[in-house]
C-alpha positions in Angstrom: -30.9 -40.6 -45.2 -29.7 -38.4 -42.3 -28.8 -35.4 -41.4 -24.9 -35.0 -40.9 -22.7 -32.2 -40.9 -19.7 -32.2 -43.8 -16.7 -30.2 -44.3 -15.7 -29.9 -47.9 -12.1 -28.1 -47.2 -10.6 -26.3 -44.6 -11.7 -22.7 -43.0 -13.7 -20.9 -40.5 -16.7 -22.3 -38.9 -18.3 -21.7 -41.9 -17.8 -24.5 -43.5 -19.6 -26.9 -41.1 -22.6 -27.5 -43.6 -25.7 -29.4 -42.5 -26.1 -32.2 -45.7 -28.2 -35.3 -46.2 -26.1 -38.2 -46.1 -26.8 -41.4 -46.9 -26.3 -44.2 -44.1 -26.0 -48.3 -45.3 -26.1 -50.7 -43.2 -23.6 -51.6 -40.6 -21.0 -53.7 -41.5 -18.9 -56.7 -40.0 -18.0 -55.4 -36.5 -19.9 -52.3 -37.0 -23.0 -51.1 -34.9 -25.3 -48.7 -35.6 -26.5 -45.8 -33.5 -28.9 -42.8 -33.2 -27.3 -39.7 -31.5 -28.9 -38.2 -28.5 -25.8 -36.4 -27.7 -22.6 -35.5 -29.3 -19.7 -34.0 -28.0 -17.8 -30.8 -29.2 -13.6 -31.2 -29.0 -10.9 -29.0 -29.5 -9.5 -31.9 -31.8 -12.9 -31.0 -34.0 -11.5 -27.9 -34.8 -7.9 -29.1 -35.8 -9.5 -31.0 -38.3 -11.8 -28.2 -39.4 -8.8 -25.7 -40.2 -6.6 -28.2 -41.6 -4.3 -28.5 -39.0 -4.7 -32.3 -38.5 -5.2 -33.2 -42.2 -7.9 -35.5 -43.1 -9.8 -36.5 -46.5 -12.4 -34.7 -47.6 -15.3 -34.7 -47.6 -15.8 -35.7 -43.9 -17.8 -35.7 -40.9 -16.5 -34.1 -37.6 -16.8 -35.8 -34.6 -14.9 -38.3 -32.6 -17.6 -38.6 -28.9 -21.0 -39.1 -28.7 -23.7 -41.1 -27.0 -27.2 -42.8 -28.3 -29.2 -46.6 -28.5 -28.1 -49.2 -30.7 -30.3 -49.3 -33.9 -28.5 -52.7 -36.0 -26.2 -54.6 -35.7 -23.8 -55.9 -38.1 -22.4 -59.4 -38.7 -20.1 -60.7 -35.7 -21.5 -58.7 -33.2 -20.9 -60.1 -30.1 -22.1 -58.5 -26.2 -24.7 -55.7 -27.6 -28.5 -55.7 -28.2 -30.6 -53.5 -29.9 -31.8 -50.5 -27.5 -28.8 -50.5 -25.5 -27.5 -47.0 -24.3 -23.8 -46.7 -25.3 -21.2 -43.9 -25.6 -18.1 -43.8 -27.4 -14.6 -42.3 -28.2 -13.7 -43.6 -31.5 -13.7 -42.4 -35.4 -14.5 -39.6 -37.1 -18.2 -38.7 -38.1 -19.9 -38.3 -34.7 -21.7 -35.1 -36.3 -24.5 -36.9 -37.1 -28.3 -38.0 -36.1 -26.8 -41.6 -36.6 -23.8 -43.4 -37.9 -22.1 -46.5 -38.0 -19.3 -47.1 -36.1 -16.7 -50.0 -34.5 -18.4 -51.9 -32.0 -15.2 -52.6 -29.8 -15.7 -48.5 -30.1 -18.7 -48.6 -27.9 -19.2 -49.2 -24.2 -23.0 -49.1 -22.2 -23.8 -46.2 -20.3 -24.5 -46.6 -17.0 -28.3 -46.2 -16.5 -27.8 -43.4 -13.8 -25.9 -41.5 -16.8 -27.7 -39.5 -18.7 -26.7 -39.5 -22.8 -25.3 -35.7 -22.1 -23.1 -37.4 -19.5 -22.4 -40.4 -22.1 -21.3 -37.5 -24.6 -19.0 -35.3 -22.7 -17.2 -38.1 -20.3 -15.7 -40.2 -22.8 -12.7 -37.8 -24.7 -12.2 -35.6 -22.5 -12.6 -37.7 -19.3 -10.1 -40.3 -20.6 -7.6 -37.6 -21.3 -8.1 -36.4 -17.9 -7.7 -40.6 -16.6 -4.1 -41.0 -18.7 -3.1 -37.8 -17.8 -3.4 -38.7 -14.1 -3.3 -42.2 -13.6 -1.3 -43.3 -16.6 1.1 -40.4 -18.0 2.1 -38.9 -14.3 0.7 -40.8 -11.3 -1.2 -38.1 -9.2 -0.8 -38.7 -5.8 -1.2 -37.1 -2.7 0.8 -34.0 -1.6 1.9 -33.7 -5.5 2.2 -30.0 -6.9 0.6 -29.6 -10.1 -0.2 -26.9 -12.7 -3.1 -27.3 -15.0 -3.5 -24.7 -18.1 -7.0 -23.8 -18.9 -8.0 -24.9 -15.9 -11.8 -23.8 -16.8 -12.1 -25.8 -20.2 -13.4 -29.2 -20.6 -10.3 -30.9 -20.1 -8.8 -28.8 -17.6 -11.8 -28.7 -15.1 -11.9 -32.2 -14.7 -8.0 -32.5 -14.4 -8.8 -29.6 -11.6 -11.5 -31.6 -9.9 -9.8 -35.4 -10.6 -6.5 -34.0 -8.8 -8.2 -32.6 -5.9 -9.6 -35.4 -5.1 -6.1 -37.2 -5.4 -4.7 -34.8 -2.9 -2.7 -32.4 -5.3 -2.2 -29.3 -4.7 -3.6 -28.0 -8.0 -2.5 -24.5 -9.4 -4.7 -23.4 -12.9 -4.2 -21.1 -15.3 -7.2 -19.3 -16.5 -8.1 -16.1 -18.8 -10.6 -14.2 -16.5 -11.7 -13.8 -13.1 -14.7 -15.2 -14.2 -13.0 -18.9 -15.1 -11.3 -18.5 -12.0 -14.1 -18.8 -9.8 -15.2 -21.9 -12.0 -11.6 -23.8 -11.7 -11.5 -22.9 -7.8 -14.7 -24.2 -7.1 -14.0 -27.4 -9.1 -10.2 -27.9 -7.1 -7.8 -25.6 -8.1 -6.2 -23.9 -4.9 -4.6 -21.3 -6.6 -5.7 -19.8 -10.0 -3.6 -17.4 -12.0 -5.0 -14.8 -14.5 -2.6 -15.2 -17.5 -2.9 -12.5 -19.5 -2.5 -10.0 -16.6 0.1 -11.9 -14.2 3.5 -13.7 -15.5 2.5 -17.3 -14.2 5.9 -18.5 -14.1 6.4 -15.9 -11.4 3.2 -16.5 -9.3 4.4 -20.0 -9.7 6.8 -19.5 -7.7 5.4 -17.2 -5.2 2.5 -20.3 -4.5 5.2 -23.0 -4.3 7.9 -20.6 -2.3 9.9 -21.8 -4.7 9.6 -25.4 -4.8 7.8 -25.4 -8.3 5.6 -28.2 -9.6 6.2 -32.2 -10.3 3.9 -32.0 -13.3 2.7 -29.0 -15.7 -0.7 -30.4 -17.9 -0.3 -28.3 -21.1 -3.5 -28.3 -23.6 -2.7 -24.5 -25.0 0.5 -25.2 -26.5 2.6 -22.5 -28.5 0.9 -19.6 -25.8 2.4 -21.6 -23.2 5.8 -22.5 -24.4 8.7 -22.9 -23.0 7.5 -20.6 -20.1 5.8 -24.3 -18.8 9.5 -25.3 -18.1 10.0 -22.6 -15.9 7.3 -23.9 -13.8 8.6 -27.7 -13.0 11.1 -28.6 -10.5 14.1 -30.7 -11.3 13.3 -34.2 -13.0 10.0 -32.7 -13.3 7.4 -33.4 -16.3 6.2 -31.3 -18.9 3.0 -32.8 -20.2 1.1 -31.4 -23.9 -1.8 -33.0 -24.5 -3.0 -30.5 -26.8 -2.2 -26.8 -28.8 -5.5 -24.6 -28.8 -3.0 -21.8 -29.1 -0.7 -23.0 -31.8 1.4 -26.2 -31.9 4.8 -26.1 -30.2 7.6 -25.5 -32.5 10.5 -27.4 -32.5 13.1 -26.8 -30.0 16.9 -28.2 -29.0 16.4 -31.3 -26.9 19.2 -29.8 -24.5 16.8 -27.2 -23.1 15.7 -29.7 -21.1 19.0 -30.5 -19.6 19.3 -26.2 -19.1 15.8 -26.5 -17.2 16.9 -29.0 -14.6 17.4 -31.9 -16.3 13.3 -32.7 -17.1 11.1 -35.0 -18.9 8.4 -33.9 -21.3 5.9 -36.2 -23.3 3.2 -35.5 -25.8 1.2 -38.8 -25.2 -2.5 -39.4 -27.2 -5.4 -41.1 -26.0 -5.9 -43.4 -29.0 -2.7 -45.3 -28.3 -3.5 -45.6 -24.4 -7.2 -47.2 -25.6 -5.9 -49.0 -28.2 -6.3 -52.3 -26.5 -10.3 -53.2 -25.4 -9.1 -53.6 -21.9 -7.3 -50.6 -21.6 -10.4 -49.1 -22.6 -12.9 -50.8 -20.7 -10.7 -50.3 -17.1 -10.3 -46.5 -17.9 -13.9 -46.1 -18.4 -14.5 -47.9 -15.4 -12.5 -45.3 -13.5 -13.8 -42.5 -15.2 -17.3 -44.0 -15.0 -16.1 -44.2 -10.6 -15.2 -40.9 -10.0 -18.5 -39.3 -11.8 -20.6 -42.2 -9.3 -18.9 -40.9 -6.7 -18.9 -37.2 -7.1 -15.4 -36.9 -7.3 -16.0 -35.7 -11.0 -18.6 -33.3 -12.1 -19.6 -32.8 -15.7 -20.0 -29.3 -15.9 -22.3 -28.5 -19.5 -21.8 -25.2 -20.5 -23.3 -25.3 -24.1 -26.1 -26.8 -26.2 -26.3 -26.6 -29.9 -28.5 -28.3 -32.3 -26.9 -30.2 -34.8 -27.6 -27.2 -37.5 -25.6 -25.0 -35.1 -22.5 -26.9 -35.0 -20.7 -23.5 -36.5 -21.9 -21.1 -33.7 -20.6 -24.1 -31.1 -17.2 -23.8 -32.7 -17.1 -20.3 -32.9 -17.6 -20.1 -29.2 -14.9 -22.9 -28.8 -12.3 -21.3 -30.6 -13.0 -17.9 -29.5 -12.1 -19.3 -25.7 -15.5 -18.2 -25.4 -17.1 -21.1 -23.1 -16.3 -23.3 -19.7 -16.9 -27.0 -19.5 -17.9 -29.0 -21.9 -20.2 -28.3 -25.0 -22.5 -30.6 -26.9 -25.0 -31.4 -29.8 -28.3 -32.4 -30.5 -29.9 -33.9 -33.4 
């Protein structure tokens, strides 16, 4: 038996409930681990309220870190003991679990299991929004929302170090200290300034080749506003609401635009894609392009407080659990 949170329907944090669970053996292509850290995503939350449906009951969960404990038939390329870290199914709000083994990749041994936790969802988002969705490069004007979240401070840091010039939208003064020290050049409060506007003013007008847009319905269509002609609206997530639908032609009104909602289980669908983006990921943190930034520990038992603090726009960087 371990010790796993389950969510028997949707609601508040409240219903995160600590249960014993009962964990078999792995199975063909499984391996499994024991959780020394777990991360905390917005995407926890969807599932929590209902918004992405799932069955119940179910364990939270999709990032985490830990050592191999078994091994399941057909397991090819891991031991037991090795450190791994992973982006892949639910139930990651666990003390252990089984999961995929083309799910896991090894830690480097300069990475500690917090950094294992925290760098895999939200620092592959960040890699195909940069590298893969809009090619960042140097002298590029971009606009990152929630540029003080866990997402949105590495897209901050990861596009400074590309040469963008990165603009980031934040909800205090005290965030904006935290996004301009990790690369924004210009931060906009946006609930006392109109951002569209102090778009402009930073960019004399020129706007921006790529808006990153993780707050969704809050942020919508004003995000158009912001992008110069041909220029590419990017939602890679709704913490305030999902977008509703809208005429197509808008973009044509806006100056003729692009905009994609793209999802980082299709873009590491394929083990290599995978492997190379955690490679790069894996580079910029060795090279202190990229800082992991952990703002919040929880024990396993306190997974309700950790979303409460998440959902409340309550917390900076990233936020993880302990068994």
């Amino acid at each position: 038996m371990v010790k796993a949170v389950r969510v028997h329907g949707p609601g508040g944090p409240e219903v995160l409930q600590i249960e014993d669970v009962e964990l078999p053996p792995p199975g063909a292509g499984q391996a499994q681990i024991v959780h020394r850290a777990i991360g905390v995503n917005y995407i926890d939350i969807y599932h929590r309220t209902g918004a992405y449906p799932v069955d119940y009951p179910f364990t939270p969960g999709y990032e985490g870190a830990g050592e191999v404990i078994a091994l399941g038939e057909g397991v090819r390329g891991l031991a037991l003991g090795d450190r791994v870290a992973y982006v892949g199914s639910l139930g990651g709000y666990a003390e252990a679990r089984n999961i995929a083994a083309a799910s896991l990749v090894k830690l480097p041994r300069s990475f500690s299991f917090e950094t294992g936790a925290v760098m895999m969802l939200k620092g592959l988002t960040a890699q195909y929004l940069l590298r893969r969705t809009f090619h960042v490069k140097k002298g590029d004007r971009i606009l990152v929302h929630a540029g003080a979240g866990g997402v949105g401070h590495i897209l901050c840091q990861w596009g400074r170090a590309l040469g963008a010039r990165v603009i980031a939208t934040v909800g205090s003064e005290e965030k904006a200290l935290i996004a301009r020290k990790a690369g924004a050049k210009h931060t906009i409060l946006y609930r006392y300034e109109n951002f569209v506007e102090r778009v402009r003013e930073i960019t004399k007008g020129r706007l921006c080749d790529v808006v990153y847009d993780g707050v969704g319905k809050a942020t919508f269509p004003a995000s158009l506003d912001c992008l110069r002609p041909f220029g590419l609206f990017v939602s890679f997530g709704s913490a305030s609401g999902p977008i509703d639908a809208f005429d197509i032609s808008l973009l044509t009104q806006k100056g003729s635009l692009f905009a994609t909602r793209p999802s980082l289980f299709a873009h590491i669908a394929r083990r290599r894609d995978l492997e190379e983006m955690t490679h790069d990921v894996a580079r910029v943190i060795k090279e202190g392009e990229v800082k992991l930034e952990v703002s919040g520990r929880y024990r396993l038992e306190e997974a309700a407080q950790a979303h409460a603090a998440l959902e409340t726009r309550q917390t900076t960087g990233a936020l993880v659990l302990t068994p």
